[in-house]
C-alpha positions in Angstrom: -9.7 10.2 -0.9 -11.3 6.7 0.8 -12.1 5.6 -2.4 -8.1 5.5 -3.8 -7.1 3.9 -0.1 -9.9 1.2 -0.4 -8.7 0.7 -4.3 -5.4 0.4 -2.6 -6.0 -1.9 -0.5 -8.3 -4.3 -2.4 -5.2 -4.2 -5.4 -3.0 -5.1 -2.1 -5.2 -8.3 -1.1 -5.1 -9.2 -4.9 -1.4 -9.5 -5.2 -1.1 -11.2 -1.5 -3.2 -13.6 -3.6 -1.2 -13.6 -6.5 1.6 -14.2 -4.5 0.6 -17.3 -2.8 0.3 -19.1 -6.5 4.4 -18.3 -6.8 7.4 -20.0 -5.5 9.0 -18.2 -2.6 12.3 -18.1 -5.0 10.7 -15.6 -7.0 9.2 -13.7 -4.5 12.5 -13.2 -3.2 14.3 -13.1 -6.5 16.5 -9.6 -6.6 14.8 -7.7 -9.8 16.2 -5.0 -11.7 13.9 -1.4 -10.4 12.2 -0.7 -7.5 13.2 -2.3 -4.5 14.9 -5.6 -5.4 12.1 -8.5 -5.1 8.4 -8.8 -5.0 8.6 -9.0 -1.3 10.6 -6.4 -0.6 7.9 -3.9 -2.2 5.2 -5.2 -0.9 7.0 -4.8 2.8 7.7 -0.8 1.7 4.1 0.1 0.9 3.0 -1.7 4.3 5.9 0.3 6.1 5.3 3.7 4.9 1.7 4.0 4.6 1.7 3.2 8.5 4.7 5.6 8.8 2.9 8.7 7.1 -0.6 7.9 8.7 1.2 7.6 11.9 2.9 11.0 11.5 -0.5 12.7 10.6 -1.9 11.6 13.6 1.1 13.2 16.0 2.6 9.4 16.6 6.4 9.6 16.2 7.8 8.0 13.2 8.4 4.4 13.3 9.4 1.7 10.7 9.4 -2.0 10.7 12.4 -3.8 9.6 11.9 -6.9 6.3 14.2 -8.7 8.1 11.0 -9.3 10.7 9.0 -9.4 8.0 10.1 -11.3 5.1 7.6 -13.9 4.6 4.5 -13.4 2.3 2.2 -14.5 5.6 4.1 -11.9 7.8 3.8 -8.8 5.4 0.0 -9.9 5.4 -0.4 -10.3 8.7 1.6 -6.8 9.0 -0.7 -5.1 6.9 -3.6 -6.4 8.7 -2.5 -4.9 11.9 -1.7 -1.9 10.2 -4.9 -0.5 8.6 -7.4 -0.2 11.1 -5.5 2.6 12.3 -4.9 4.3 8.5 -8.7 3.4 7.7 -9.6 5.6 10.8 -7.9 8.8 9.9 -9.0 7.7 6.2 -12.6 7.4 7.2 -12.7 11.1 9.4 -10.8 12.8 6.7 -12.2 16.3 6.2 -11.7 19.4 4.2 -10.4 21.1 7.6 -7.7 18.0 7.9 -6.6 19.1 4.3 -5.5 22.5 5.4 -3.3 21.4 8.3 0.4 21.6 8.5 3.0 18.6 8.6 5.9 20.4 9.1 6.6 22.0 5.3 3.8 19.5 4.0 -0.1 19.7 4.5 -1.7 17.1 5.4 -4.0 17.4 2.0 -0.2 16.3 -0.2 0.9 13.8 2.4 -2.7 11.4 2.5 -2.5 11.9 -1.3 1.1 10.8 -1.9 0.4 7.9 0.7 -2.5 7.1 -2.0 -0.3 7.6 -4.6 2.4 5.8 -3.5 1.4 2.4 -3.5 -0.4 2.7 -7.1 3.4 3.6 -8.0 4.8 0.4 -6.6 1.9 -1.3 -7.8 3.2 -0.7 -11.0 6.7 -1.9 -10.4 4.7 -5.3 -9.4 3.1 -5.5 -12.8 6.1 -5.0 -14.5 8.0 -7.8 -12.9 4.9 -10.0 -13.3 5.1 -9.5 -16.8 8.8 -10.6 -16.7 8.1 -14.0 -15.0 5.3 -14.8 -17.5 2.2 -14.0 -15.6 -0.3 -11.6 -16.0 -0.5 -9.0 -13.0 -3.5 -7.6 -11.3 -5.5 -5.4 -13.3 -5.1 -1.9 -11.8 -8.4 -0.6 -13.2 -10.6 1.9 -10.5 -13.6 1.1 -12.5 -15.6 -1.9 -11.5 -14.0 -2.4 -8.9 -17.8 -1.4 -6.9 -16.3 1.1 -5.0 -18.3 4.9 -4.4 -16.5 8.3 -3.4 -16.9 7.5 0.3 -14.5 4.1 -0.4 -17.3 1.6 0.7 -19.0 -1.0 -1.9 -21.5 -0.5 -4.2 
């Protein structure tokens, strides 16, 4: 499982970068799918991976608001205060975790639709990439250096 959150999150630091080489109009710009804009979804995965890790670790359920967050800087800075605290519970995930209850849930299908999540909206990214005439980040696991426990090769 540390393995598809570090994937995650270096696939995350690539399209920040990616981001900084466009105008904030497209960023912005309301798309057809997903959630509107390039912003906008890059904001939601932020929010609700914090929002499930939270959850698993007894914290009440919280979500930022875009409005607070709508610049490309602030959803980076956002996600950077954010993952320490999901690469914790990431990096102490055991088999015993997997078999715990969130309420009708385990915790084993909410850390893998948290993983999954963001490779989903990931997708919706390279779509709209394609749209604008650039080519989006490659979502390939392979090469990427990373080993089952999520750290580099």
């Amino acid at each position: 499982m540390q393995m598809l959150f570090e994937y995650n999150w270096q696939v995350r630091e690539e399209w920040f970068d990616w981001c900084s080489r466009i105008s904030e109009e497209e960023l912005v710009r309301e798309r057809e799918g997903g959630l509107g804009s390039i912003l906008r979804t890059l904001f939601h995965i932020v929010d609700i991976e914090q929002a499930w890790i939270n959850g698993l670790q007894g914290v009440p359920e919280f979500h930022y608001t875009y409005e607070d967050y709508s610049s490309l800087e602030e959803i980076k800075a956002l996600s950077q205060r954010c993952r320490p605290q999901v690469e914790t519970i990431v990096k102490q995930w055991s088999d015993e975790m997997d078999r715990k209850m969130f309420f009708s849930f385990s915790y084993a299908e909410v850390i893998r639709h948290v993983a999954v999540h963001e490779i989903h909206h990931v997708g919706q990214l390279s779509v709209w990439s394609r749209q604008i005439g650039l080519p989006p980040i490659t979502a390939n696991l392979i090469l990427r250096g990373l080993s089952l426990d999520g750290s580099a090769n």
